[in-house]
N, C-alpha and C positions, 0 to 999 in steps of 0.2 A: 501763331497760325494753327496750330495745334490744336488749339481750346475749340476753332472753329467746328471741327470735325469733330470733338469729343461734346462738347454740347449737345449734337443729335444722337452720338452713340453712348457715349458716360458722362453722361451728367453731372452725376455726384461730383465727380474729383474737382469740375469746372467750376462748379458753384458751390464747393465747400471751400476753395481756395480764397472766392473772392470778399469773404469776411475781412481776411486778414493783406489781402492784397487787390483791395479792391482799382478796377479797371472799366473803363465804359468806351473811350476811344475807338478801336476794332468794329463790336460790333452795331454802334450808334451810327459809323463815318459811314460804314457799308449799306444798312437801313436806309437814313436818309440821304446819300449820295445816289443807291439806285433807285431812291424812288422820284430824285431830282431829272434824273435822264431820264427815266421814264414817260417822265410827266414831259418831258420836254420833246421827247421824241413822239408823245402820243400827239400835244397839240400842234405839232409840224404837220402832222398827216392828217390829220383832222378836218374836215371841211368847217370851217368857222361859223358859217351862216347860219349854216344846221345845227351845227354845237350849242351856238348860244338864244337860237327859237325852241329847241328842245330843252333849255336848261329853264325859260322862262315858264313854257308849258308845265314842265314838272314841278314849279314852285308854286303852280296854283293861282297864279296872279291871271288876274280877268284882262287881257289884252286884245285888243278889236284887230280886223287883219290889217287893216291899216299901218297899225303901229307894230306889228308882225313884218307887213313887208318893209319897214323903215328898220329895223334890225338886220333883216336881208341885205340891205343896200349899205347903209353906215353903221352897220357893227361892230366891232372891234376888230382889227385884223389879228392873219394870222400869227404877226409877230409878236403879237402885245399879247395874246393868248399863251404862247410860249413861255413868255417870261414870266409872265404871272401865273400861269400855272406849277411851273417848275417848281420857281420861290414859294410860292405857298403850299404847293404839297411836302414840299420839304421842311417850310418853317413848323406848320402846323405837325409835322411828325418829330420837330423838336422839342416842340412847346408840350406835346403828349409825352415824352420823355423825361424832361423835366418835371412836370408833376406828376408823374407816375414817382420818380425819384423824391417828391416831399409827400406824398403818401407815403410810399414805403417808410419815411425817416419820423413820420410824424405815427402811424403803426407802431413803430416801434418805442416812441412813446407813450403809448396808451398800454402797452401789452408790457412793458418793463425790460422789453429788450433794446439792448442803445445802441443804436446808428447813427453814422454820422450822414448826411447828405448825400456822399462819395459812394460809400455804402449801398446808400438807396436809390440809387443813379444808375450805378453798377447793377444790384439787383433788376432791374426797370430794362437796361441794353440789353445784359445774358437772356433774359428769361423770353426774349418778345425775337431771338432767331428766328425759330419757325416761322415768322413770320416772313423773312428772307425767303424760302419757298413761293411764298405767295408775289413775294416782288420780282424775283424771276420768271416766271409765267407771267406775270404784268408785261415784262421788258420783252418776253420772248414775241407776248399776242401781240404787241404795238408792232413789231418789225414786219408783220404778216397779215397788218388790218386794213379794210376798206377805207375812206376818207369820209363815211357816216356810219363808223361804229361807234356803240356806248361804249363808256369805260367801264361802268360798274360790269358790263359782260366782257368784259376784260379778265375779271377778280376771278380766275375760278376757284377759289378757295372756298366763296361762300354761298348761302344758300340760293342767294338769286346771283349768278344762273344756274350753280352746279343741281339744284335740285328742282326748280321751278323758274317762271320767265314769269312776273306780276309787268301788268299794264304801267304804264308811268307815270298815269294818273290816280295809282292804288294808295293808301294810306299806308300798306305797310312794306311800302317799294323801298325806302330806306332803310329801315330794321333788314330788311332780309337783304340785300345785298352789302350791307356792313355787317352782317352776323357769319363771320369765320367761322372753317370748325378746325384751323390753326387756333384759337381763341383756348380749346380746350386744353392745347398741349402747352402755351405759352403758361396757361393757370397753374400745369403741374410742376412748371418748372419751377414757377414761382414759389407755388408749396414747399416743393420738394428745398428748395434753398431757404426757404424761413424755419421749415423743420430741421434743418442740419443747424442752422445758425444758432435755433432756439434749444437746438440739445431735447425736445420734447419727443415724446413716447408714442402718443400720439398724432393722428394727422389733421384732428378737427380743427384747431385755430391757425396751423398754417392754411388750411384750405378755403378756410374764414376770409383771411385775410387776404390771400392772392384772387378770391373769387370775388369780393365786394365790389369793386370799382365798375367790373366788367355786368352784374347784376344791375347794378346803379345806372348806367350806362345804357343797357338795350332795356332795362326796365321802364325808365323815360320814355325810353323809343316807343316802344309798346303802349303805353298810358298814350301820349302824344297820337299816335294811329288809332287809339280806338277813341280818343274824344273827336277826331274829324270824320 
């Protein structure tokens, strides 16, 4: 429990240990277990109807109101919302750990430093705490939200809403409300434990490295918003 708190305050010692004793248990269960209640708690209070005519609005798809108000009436309830939100916000924060975990092992690969999976898995939990911040505030705004709030105005970590509020119909409504600026500290962690690992002098290719995925990532995003 210990590691928790030294993660935010000293880092070093947390993630130079976990080379040789690597661990991911702690803070993967915490991650996606609060982000399981969350999500579970948010589509409880959620007014359903609204949820899912706003989700269709924002994905662009041409809908008459007809078949607008047939979503009103025979939409999913709110139980099946629940469930399936919980589980998928949780699965899909697995499955981003997991391959965060064979990036890192496959990194390591290419650059001649050897990890094993466990290793890179490990690197991949430690490095993405900060991000715990942001899922607490998630859990705290769900306890305290109206029953037609967004989520993404949930996140205050990121740019939409902490610095701007885009229409929903915007092109780059997704980028800015998936662009953390937790994002920057998770990258230093990251560095900062490839450069311990790596023994290097330097911080360019640890920065290389812990920075690529997350360029690759909203870089997409970016490309995607400006061809629509």
């Amino acid at each position: 429990m210990k590691d928790l708190i030294d993660i935010f305050l000293q880092p070093s010692g947390v993630l130079g240990r976990l080379k040789d004793q690597p661990n991911y248990w702690l803070p993967l269960g915490l991650l996606v277990g609060l982000t399981a209640v969350s999500s579970y708690l948010y589509f409880d209070r959620v007014d359903a109807a609204w949820f899912m005519e706003r989700s269709i609005v924002a994905s662009g798809q041409d809908v008459s109101d007809k078949e607008l108000q047939a979503i009103r009436t025979n939409g999913p309830s709110s139980g099946m919302l629940k469930w399936t939100g919980s589980i998928g916000g949780s699965v899909g924060m697995l499955v981003s750990f997991l391959a965060f975990g064979l990036y890192y092992f496959l990194a390591g690969k290419v650059t001649g430093l050897a990890l094993s999976y466990k290793q890179g898995l490990a690197l991949a939990a430690w490095s993405s705490m900060p991000n715990l911040i942001g899922t607490v505030l998630l859990f705290v705004g769900v306890l305290s939200m109206t029953p037609q709030t967004p989520l993404e105005s949930l996140v205050l970590t990121s740019v939409d809403p902490m610095l701007m509020q885009l229409p929903l119909e915007s092109p780059w409504k997704g980028l800015a409300t998936s662009a953390s600026f937790l994002v920057i500290w998770t990258i230093w962690l990251a560095a900062l434990a490839w450069k311990l690992w790596s023994q290097a002098n330097k911080w360019t290719g640890a920065v290389v490295v812990a920075a690529l995925p997350t360029v690759l990532i909203y870089g997409g995003m970016a490309i995607k918003a400006l061809l629509n």
